[in-house]
C-alpha positions as CSV (number, residue, x, y, z in Angstrom):
1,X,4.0,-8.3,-7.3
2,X,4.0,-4.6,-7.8
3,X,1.4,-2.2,-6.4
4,X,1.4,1.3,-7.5
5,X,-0.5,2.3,-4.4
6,X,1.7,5.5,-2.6
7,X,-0.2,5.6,0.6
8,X,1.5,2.4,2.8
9,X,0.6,4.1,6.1
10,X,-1.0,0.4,7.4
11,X,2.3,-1.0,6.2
12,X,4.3,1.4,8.4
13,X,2.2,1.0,11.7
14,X,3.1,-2.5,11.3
15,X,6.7,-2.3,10.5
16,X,10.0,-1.8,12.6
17,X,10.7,1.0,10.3
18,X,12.7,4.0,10.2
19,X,11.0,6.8,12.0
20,X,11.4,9.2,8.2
21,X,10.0,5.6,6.5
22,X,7.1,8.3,5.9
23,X,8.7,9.7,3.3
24,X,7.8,6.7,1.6
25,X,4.3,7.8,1.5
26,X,4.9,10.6,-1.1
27,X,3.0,10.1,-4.4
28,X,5.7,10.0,-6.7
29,X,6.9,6.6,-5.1
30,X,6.8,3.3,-6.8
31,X,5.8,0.7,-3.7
32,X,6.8,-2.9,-4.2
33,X,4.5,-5.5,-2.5
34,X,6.8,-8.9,-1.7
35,X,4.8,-12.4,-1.7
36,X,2.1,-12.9,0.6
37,X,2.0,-9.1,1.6
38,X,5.1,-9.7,3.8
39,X,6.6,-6.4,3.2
40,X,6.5,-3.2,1.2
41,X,9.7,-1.3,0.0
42,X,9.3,1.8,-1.8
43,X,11.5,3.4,-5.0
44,X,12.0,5.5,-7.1
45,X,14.1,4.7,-10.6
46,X,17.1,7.4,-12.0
47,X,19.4,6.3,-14.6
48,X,21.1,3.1,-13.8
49,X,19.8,3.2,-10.3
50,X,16.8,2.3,-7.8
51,X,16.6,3.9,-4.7
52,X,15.4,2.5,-1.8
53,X,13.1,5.5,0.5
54,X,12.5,4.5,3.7
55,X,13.7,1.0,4.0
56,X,12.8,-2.4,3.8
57,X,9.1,-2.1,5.5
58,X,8.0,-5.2,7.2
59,X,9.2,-7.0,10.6
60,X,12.5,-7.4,11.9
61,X,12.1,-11.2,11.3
62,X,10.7,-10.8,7.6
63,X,13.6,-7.8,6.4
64,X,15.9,-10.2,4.8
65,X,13.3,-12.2,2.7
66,X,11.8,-9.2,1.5
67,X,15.0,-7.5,0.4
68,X,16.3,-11.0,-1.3
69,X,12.7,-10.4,-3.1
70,X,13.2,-6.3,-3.8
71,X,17.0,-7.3,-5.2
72,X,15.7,-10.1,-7.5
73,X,13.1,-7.5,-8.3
74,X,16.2,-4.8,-9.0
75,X,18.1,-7.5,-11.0
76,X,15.8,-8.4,-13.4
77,X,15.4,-4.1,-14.2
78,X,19.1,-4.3,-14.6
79,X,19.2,-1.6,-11.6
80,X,21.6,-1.2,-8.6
81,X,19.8,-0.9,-5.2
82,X,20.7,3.0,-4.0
83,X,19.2,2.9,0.2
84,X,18.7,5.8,2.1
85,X,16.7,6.2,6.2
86,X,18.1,2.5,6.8
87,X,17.4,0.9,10.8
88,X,20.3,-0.9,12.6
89,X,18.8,-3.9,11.2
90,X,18.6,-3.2,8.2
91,X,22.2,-1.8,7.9
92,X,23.2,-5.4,9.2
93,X,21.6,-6.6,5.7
94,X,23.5,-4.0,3.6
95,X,26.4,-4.9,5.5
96,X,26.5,-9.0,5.0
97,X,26.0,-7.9,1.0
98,X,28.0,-5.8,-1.1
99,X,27.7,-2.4,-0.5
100,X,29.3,0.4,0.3
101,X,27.7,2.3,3.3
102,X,28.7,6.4,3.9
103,X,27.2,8.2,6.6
104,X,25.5,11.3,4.5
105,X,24.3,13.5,7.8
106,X,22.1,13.2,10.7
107,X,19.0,13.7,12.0
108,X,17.6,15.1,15.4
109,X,15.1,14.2,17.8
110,X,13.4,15.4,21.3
111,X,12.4,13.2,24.0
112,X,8.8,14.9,24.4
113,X,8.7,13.7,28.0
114,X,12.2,14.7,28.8
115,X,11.7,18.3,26.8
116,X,11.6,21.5,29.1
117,X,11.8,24.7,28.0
118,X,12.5,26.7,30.8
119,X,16.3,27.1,32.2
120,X,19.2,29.7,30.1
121,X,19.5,27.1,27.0
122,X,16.1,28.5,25.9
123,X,16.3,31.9,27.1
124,X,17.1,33.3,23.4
125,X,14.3,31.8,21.7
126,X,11.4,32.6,24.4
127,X,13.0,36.0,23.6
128,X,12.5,35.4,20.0
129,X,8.7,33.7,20.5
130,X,7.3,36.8,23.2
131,X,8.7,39.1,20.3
132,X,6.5,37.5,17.7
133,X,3.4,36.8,20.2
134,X,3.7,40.9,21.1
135,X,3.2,41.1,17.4
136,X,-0.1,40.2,17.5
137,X,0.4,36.8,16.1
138,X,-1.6,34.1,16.5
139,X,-1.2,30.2,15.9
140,X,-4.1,27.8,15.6
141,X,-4.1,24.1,14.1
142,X,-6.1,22.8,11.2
143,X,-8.5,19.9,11.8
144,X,-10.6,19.9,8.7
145,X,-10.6,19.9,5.0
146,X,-12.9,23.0,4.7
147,X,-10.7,25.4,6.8
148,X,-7.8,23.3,4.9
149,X,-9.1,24.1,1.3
150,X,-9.8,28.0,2.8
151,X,-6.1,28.5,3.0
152,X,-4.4,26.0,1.0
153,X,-3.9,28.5,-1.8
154,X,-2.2,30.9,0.3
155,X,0.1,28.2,1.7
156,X,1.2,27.9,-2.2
157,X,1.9,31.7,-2.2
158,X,3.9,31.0,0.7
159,X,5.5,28.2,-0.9
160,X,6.8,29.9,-4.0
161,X,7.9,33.1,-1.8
162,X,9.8,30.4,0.3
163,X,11.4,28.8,-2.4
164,X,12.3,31.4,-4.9
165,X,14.0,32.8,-1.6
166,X,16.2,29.4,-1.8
167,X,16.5,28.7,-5.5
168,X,13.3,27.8,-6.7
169,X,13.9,23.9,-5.6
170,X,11.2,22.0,-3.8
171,X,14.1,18.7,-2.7
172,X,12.4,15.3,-3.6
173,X,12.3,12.5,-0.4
174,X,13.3,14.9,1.9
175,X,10.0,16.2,3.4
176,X,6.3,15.5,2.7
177,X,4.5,16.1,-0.8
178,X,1.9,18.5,0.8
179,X,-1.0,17.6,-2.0
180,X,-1.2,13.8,-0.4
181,X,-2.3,16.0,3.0
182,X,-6.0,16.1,3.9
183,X,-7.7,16.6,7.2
184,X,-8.9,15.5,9.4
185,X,-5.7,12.8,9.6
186,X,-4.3,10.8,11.9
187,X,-0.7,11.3,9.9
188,X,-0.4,15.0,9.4
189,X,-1.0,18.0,11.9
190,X,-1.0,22.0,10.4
191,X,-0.5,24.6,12.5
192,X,-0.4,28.2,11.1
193,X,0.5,31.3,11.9
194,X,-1.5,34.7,11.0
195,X,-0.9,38.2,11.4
196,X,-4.1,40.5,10.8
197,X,-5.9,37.6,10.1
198,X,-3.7,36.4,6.9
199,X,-1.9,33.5,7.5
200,X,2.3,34.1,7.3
201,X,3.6,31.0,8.3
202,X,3.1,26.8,8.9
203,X,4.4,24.0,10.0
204,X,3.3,20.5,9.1
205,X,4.1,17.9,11.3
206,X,4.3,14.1,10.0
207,X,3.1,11.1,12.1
208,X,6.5,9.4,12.5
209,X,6.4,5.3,12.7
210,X,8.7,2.9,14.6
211,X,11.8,3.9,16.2
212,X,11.0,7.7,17.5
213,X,7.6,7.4,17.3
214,X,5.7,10.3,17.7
215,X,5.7,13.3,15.2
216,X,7.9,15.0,12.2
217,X,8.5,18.6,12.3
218,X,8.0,18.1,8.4
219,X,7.5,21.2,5.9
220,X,8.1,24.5,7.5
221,X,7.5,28.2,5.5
222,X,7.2,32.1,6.4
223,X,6.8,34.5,4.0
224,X,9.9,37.3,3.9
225,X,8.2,40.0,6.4
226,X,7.2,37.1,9.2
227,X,8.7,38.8,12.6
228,X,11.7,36.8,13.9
229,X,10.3,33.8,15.8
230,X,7.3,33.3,14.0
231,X,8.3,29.5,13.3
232,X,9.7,28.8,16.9
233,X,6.3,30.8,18.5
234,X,4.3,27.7,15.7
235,X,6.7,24.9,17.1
236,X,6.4,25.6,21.2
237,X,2.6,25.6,21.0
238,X,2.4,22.4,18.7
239,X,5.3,20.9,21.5
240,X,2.3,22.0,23.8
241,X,0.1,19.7,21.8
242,X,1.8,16.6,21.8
243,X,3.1,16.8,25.1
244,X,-1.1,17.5,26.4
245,X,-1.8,14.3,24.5
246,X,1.6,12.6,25.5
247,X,3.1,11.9,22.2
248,X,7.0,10.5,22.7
249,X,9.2,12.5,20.4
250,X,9.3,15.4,18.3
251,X,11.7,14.3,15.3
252,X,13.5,17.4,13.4
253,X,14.0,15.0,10.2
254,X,17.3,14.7,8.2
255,X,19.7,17.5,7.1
256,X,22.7,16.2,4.7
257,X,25.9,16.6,5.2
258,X,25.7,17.7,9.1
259,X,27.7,16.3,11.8
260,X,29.7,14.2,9.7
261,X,32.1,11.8,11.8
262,X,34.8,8.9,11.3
263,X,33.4,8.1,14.5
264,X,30.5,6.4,12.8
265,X,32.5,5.3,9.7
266,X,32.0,1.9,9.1
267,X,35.2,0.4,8.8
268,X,35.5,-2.0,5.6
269,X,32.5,-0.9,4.1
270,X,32.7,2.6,3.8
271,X,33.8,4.6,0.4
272,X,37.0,6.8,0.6
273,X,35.7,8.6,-2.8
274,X,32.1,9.4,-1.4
275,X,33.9,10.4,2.5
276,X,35.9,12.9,0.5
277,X,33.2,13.8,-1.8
278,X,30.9,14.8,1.4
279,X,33.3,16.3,3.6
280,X,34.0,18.9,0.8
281,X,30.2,19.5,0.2
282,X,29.6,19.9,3.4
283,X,32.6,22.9,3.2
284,X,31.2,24.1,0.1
285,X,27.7,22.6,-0.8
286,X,25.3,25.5,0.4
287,X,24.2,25.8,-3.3
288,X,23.0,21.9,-3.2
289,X,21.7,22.4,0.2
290,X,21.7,25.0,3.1
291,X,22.6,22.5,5.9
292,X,24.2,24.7,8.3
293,X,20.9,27.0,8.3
294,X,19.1,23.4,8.7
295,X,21.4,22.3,11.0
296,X,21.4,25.9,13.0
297,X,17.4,25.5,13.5
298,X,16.9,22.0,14.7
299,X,19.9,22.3,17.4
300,X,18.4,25.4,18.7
301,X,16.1,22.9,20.2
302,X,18.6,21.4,21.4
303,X,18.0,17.7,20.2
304,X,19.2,14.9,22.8
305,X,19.0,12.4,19.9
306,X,21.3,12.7,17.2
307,X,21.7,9.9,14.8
308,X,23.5,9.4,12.0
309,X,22.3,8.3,8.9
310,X,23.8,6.6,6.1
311,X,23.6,5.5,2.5
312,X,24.2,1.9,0.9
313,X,25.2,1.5,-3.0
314,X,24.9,-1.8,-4.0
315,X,28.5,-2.9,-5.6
316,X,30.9,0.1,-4.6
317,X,30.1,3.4,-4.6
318,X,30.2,5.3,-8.5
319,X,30.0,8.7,-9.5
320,X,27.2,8.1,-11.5
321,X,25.2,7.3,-8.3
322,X,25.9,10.3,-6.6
323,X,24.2,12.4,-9.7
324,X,21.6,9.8,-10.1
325,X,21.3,11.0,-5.9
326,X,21.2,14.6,-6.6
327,X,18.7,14.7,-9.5
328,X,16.3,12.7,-8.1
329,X,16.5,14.9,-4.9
330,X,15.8,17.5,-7.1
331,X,19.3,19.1,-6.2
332,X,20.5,19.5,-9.4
């Protein structure tokens, strides 16, 4: 049973998902239903390929039927299952099948409740946020559609500053389609930025689901003149926020490519040709994607959660599938 439906946010409240399984949300998704409403898996079809965003979302107990469902469903496309933001458990499944699984970066969390931000870790970046608050900027949130609609077409100036800054490429399953966002929402938070009463900068924040629950710092953009600190200054006060109404953590999301590590190589399963494929992009890939900037930012914060994440390709890892990867990322 198919259901084109790309909001599955009821699916993921009652899921042990991946806390990015968000991302499954966006509304260029294709969302498979399994049998009796057991499970949802969401996908997106390049070339040869289907690709698996955000894991196999149901219960722990119900993982394995569903994906014996989503692979028949795969089969009888003629597709090979592509997985990426995969649980322990459901790298267990990959694992008893074949697959090759890579580790293809990491991504970076804060315990809310553990975070301080006094002591000399920080003392740079309060430097950096007084800077920007002595600038006369000023950071409120968004809570409804009106105030939403007032400035959502000077977020998309901000967004096509932003990008042609970095290329011109918006990447695909990496953060939140911002046309699915409405307010008020118990998944998404805005919190903005203005200087002279025209907004410079924002940063939406996610609802993340199961492991790390608690929020995404999702989609962030400043225009080319923001003062230095302008995102760290929006960041702080939304920390504020979640701590006030004692959310758990504050999840940076995924950057390719960083922290890669035999350490978490799993042994018999991995693929030598993607290992030394990602080692040298992440020497030489800035043009695909700026992961050491990415990177820079979120351990600034200084994360004390830092997981690796991995990708599965069903029967070996194959060229093909790495382009299939990168133009349905929007990286090519």
């Amino acid at each position: 049973m198919i259901n084109t439906e790309s909001s599955i946010t009821n699916t993921l409240k009652n899921s042990d998902c991946h806390h990015l399984s968000i991302l499954a949300a966006n509304p260029d998704n294709e969302i498979f239903t399994a049998t009796n409403e057991r499970g949802k898996v969401a996908y997106k079809i390049q070339g040869d390929y289907i690709f698996i965003i955000g894991g196999i979302l149901t219960k722990k107990a119900n993982k394995i039927e569903v994906y014996r469902e989503f692979n028949s469903f795969a089969q009888a496309k003629n597709k090979r299952i592509v997985a990426i933001y995969l649980t322990l458990d459901e790298l267990e499944i990959f694992k008893q099948h074949d697959y090759s699984i890579n580790q293809i970066g990491s991504s970076y969390s804060i315990d809310i409740k553990q975070f301080s931000f006094t002591g000399k870790k920080y003392a740079a970046m309060r430097n950096k946020i007084n800077k920007a608050r002595r600038k006369g900027l000023i950071v409120k949130e968004v809570t409804n559609q009106n105030e939403f609609l007032s400035i959502r077409d000077r977020l998309d100036e901000i967004d096509a500053e932003w990008l042609s800054a970095k290329g011109g490429k918006a990447l695909a399953f990496m953060v939140t389609d911002r046309s699915i966002v409405h307010f008020p929402s118990e998944s998404y938070r805005l919190f903005v930025a203005s200087s002279q009463d025209k907004v410079i900068a924002y940063v939406l924040y996610t609802r993340s689901y199961g492991e790390y629950k608690g929020w995404i710092h999702d989609l962030s953009r400043q225009t080319k003149d923001a003062p230095m600190g302008t995102l760290p200054l929006i960041n702080i006060e939304a920390i504020e926020k979640f701590t006030q109404a004692e959310e758990e953590h504050l999840n940076f999301g995924f950057t390719p490519l960083a922290d890669l590590s035999e350490e978490f190589a799993i042994e018999g399963k991995k693929s030598r040709l993607f290992s030394s494929i990602s080692r040298f992009l992440q020497k030489h890939g800035d043009a695909i994607y700026p992961s050491k900037g990415q990177r820079q930012y979120k351990m600034s914060w200084r994360p004390n959660i830092i997981k690796p994440e991995y990708i599965a390709f069903q029967g070996g890892f194959q060229i093909g599938a790495l382009l299939a990867f990168l133009k349905i990322t929007n990286s090519l």
